[in-house]
Every structure is written in structure tokens, then in C-alpha cells.
N, C-alpha and C positions, 0 to 999 in steps of 0.2 A: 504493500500500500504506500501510495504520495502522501510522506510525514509533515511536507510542509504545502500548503495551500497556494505558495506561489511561485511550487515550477511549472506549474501552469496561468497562464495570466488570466485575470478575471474575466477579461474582455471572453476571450475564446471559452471559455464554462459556462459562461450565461447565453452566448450561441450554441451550443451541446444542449443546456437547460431549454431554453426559447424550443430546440428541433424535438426534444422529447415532449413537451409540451405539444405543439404541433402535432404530432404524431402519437399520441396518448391515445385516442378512438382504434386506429389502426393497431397500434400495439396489444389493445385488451381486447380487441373481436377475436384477433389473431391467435395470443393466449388461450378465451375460452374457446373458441373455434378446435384446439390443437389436445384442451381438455377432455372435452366431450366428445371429440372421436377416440381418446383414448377411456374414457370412465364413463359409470354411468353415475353423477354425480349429482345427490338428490338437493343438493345443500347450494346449486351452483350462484342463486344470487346473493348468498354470504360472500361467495369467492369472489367475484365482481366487484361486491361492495372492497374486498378486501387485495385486489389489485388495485384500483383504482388507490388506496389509500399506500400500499406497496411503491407506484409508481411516484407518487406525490413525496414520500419519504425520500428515495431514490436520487428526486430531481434536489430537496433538499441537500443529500449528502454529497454529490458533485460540488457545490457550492462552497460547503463547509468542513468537509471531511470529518463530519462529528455522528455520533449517532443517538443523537439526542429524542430526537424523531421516531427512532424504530423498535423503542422500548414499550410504548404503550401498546404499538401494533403488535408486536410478540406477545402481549400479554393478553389482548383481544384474540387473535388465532388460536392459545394455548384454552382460553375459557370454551370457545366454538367447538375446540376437536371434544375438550369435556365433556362439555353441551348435547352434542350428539354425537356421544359414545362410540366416534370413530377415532382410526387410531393417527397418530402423528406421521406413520411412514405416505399414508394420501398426501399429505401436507407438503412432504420434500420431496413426492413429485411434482405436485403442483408445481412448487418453486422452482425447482430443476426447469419447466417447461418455459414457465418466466423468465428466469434467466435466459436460456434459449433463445428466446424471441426479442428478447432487450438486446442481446450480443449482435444479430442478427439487425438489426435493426441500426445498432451504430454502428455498424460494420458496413451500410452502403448509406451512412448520411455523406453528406459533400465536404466535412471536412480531410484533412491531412491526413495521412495513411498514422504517422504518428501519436496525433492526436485521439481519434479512432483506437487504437490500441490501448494508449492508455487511459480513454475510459471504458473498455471491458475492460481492464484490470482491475479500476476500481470499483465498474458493477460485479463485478467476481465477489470482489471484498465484502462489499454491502450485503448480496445474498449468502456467503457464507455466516457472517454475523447474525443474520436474519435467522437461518438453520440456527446457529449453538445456541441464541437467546428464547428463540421459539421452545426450543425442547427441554432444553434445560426449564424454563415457566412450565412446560406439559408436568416433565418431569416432580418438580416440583409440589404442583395442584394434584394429583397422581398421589405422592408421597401424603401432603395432607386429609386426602379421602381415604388413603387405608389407614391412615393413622387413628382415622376418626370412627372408621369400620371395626377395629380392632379395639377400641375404648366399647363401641357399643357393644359389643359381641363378649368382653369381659365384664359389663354390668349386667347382661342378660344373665350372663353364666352366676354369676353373682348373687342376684337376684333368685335365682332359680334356686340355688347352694341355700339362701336361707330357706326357702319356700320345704326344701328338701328336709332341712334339720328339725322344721316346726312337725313337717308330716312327720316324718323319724322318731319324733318325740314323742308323739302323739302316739302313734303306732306301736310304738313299742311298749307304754305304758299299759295299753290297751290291751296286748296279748298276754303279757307276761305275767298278770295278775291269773287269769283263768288257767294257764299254761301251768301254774305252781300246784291249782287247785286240781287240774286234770294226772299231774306227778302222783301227788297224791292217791287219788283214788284207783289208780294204776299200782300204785304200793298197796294196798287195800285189798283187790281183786289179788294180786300175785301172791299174799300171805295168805288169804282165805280159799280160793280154788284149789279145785283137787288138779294134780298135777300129772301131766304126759308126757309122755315121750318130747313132745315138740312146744309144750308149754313155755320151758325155759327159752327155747329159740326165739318164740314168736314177742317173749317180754324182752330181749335182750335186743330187739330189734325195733320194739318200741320205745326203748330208754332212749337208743343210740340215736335215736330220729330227734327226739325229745331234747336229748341236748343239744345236735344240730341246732335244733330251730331256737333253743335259748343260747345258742351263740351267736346267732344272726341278728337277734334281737339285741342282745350287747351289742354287736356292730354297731347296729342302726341309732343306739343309744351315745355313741362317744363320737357316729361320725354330725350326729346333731349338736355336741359339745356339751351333752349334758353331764353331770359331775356326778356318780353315783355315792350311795353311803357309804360303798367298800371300799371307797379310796383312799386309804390309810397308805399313808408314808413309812417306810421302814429302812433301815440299814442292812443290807444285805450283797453277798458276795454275787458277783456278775459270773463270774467264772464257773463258779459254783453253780450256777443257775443253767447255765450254754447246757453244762456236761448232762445236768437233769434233762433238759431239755433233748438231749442230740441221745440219753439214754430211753427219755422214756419212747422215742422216734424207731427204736434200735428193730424193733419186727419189720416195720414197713421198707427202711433201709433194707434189710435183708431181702425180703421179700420181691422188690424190685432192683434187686443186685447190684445196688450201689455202694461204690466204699466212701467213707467219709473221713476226712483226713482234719484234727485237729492240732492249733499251736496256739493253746491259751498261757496266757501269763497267771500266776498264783493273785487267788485273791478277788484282784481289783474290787475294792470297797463301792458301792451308791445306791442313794438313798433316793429310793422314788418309791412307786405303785407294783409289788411284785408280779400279782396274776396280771397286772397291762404290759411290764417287759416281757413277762414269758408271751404272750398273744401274740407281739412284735413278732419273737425267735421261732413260737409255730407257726405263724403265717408266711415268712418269708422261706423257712424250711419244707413248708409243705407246698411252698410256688417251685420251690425246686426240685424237689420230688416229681411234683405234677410233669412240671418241662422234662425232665429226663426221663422218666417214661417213652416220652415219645421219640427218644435218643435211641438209635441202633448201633450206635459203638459206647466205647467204653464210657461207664457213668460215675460219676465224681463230685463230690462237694465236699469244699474247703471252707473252717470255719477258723476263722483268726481273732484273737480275742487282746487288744496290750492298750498301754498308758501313754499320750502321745501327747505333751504340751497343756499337762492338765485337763485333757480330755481323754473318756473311754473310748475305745475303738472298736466296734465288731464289724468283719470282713465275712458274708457269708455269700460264698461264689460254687457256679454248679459249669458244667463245662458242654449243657445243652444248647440249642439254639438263641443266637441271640435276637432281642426284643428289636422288633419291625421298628425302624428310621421314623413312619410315621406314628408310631403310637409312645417314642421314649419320652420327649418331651410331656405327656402329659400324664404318664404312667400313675403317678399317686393325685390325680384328678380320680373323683368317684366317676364310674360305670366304666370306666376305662380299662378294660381286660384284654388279658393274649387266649383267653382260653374260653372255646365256641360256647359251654354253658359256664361261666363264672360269673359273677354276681356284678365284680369292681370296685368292692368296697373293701377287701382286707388290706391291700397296699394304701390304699385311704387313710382309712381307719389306722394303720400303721404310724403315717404320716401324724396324724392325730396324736397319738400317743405320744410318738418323739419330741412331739415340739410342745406336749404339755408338759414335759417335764425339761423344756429349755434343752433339748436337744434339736440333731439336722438328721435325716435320711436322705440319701441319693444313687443313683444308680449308674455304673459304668457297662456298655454292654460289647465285648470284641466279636471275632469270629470264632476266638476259640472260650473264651468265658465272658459269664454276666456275673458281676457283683456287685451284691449291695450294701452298703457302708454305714452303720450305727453310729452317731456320734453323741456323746454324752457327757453333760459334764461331772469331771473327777468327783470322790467325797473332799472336801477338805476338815 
């Protein structure tokens, strides 16, 4: 681009300015004429309007080499392609074709072959400016609409998440009560009936439903945030707790022929909710279980337990398939499952727990292992 306004003299740029002028009608039948054989462009007296305003800019910046002018036009085009939900690549064609027909055009007015030349170099410059600032505004207006899309879509979710906790709460108070009294009378009939062969079966298969469904019912109670009576705080060994835990697990490990490889540290003291950290360590151990099942080579989980800057550490990693790209980011989001009938709420509900006792959960997923990371703080 011509950095200074006068190596070309004014005289001669207000002659270029005068011919475009002049030849402004010619020049914009010619444009949309060149358009509309190529598009079928429903929007064309926007475009009209917006050469015509193009050209005007154009004749300005010959003059002054500024581009004072062609900011508001960029930002009117950029509003338009919004407007109607078309994309910016229409746009620089359009301009590609403009330019075209401007080059084209001072390329057989009567002045200097010179002269001529270099003002296509400077309508080159003008419509290149014209593209980065145009887009860059699309850009822009673009980024502010999903910005905003993205706000509303987390208030919804939001919104929903309480709507979720009330029902939760509600629901669960609502079973649980009849559910104790139904335990009951199921203890009643089991001591009083006379007993068969398959008596014992058919109660041991109603307990085991029975407490399913009163775990569920916890779930649905801590992912509403409600704070039950049994939440007593206590000082207790984490370590201590893993081994209970990874013991009482030890049939179903076998059972689906996994080995489980531990490296706990002695100890580690903290003081929280005992049956809410054990919930944590079965719910993530039984997500591991569940995925390696479905593992036809070798099956594996690693349970790591140590003291790391005044926080507790638990690392418990399975060496099944790792969690789909689209669903890691929102894994401890409720209903968010890998698994075709699970619920979505125990990695929740998880979440829940960690962070009521001022801990973090998180997950790293590779190709050859997923683990998930306990963070707690030390007893002091």
C-alpha cells in the first residue's frame, strides 16, 4: 500500500475518484449482473444497498488512504450474514467479484498505464481490509451468540438440577418411610412361615432388591443435598477402610477374574462421614468392575492410597475401555452414564460427597487406563 498520500498528486485521484463516480451504475449492474449468474441470492437488495455503500467507501479511500469509512460497513455486513443465518464464505465471494469488476474497470479508464496500476493496488488493499475486518466482526458476533447460548443452556441445566433435588427430596422421603415399614413385615412373614426348600431363596432375593432400592433412595437423597441424621463425623483410618472395602468386593473380583493390585500407605488418618466415603470407594469400584466385564483381555485395577501436600490421595484405575471424548467432560453431571441401563447418578452423587467434605474428584481417561482421583483433605 501508498504510505504517503502524495506520490500521487491530488489532482490525478480526484480524476480516478470523478471516473469511478461516473461509472458507479455501470460498475454495480455489472457486479450484481456477475452475482446472480453465479448465486441464487435471496438477500440481493441488501447487497446492492451494500455495494453501492462499498463503492462510496472505496472512492473515499483513494483520497485519503484511511479506513475510516469501512468500519461501520464491516460491521453492517457482519450483522446481515447474522441476520440471515448465512455464512461469511457468500460474503468473500461477493467481494472477490467486486473487486473483479473495480480492477476491471480501472484497468480501461483513460488514465496512465501507471496510474491504473497503482490504483488496483490500492483497491486490492481496501478489499483485502474489507475481508479481515468483515470477518473478524462475523467472527466476533458469532463468539458473542455462543457465549450467550452457552450461559443459557447452563441456567437451564441449572434450573433443572434444582427442580431435580426438590423432586429427589421429595421422592425419597416419600418411599422410604413405607419401604422400612414393608422391611418389616417381610421380617414378620420370614420368622412366622413355615419354610421350603426355596423359601430362603425367594427372601434373600427380596432383601437384596430391598436394599437396592434403599440405596437408590440414598442416592437420590445426597444428590438433592439433603443432610441426613446419620451424618456423624468421625476419625477414622482411610486405608483401613480401601482394604474393607477392596475385601468385602473380594467374591465378585474373583468371580469376574480380575486381579486387583494395591499400594496403600499405613494409616492415613480423616475425619468425615464413614458409610458416605465407603459409597464413594463402592461406587467407583463397582464402575470398574462393571467396564471390565466387558474387557476380553487381561482385567486389572489399581488402587493407590498416600499423603500428598497435606492432602489424601486415592488413585483407583481399571485398564478397560476408556470413557467416550464426548461424555468425559460431563461424567459426574447427573444422568450422564457409559453404561446402556445405569441410572447416572452414582458418579454424581460421588461428586457430592467429595466436595461435602471439602474434597475434589476427577477423572483421567488413556487408551490403556481410566483413573479416578480422591482428593481429601489430611486430618491435622
Amino acid at each position: 500500500m501508498i504510505s504517503n498520500v502524495n506520490e500521487m498528486t491530488l489532482e490525478a485521484r480526484n480524476k480516478v475518484v470523478q471516473y469511478l463516480q461516473s461509472h458507479h451504475e455501470i460498475i454495480v449492474n455489472s457486479w450484481k449482473s456477475m452475482i446472480l449468474d453465479t448465486y441464487e441470492e435471496p438477500f440481493i437488495e441488501k447487497i446492492i444497498v451494500n455495494m453501492n455503500i462499498t463503492l462510496g467507501a472505496l472512492r473515499d479511500y483513494f483520497m485519503t488512504l484511511k479506513l475510516d469509512s469501512i468500519k461501520p460497513l464491516t460491521q453492517k455486513i457482519a450483522r446481515e450474514r447474522i441476520e440471515a443465518n448465512t455464512s461469511i464464505g457468500a460474503f468473500v465471494s461477493y467481494i472477490n467479484i467486486g473487486r473483479r469488476v473495480v480492477s476491471e474497470n480501472l484497468m480501461e479508464s483513460p488514465f496512465h498505464t501507471c496510474i491504473q496500476k497503482r490504483m488496483v493496488l490500492e483497491a486490492n488493499e481496501f478489499f483485502n481490509q474489507l475481508f479481515y475486518l468483515a470477518i473478524t466482526e462475523y467472527s466476533h458476533l458469532k463468539d458473542m451468540m455462543l457465549e450467550k447460548k452457552n450461559m443459557f443452556i447452563q441456567e437451564m441445566h441449572q434450573d433443572r438440577l434444582t427442580i431435580l433435588g426438590q423432586i429427589a427430596s421429595s421422592f425419597a422421603h416419600e418411599f422410604r418411610n413405607p419401604l422400612t415399614a414393608i422391611k418389616g413385615f417381610i421380617y414378620l412373614l420370614q420368622s412366622e412361615k413355615e419354610k421350603t426348600d426355596k423359601t430362603d431363596y425367594y427372601f434373600s432375593i427380596i432383601n437384596d432388591e430391598m436394599e437396592s432400592l434403599e440405596e437408590k433412595i440414598s442416592q437420590f437423597l445426597l444428590l438433592s443435598k439433603m443432610k441426613g441424621f446419620e451424618d456423624q463425623m468421625e476419625l477414622f483410618s482411610l486405608s483401613s477402610l480401601i482394604r474393607e472395602m477392596i475385601d468385602f468386593l473380594y467374591p465378585r473380583f474373583l468371580e469376574t477374574n480380575i486381579l486387583v493390585n494395591t499400594q496403600l500407605e499405613d494409616d492415613l488418618p480423616f475425619e468425615g462421614v464413614k458409610s458416605q466415603i465407603k459409597q464413594v470407594l463402592l461406587n467407583i469400584l463397582y464402575n470398574a468392575v462393571d467396564e471390565l466385564c466387558k474387557h476380553s483381555g487381561e482385567r486389572e485395577i489399581k488402587v493407590r492410597a498416600y499423603e500428598e501436600n497435606k492432602w489424601l490421595k486415592i488413585d483407583i484405575s481399571n485398564n478397560g475401555d476408556p470413557i467416550p471424548s464426548h461424555l468425559i467432560d460431563n461424567i459426574f453431571e447427573p444422568f450422564i452414564s457409559t453404561k446402556e441401563l445405569g441410572t447416572g447418578l452414582g458418579l454424581s452423587v460421588c461428586k457430592q460427597i467429595v466436595e461435602k467434605h471439602n474434597g475434589r474428584i476427577y477423572v483421567q481417561t488413556e487408551e490403556k487406563w481410566t483413573t479416578f482421583t480422591i482428593e481429601l483433605p489430611a486430618f491435622i
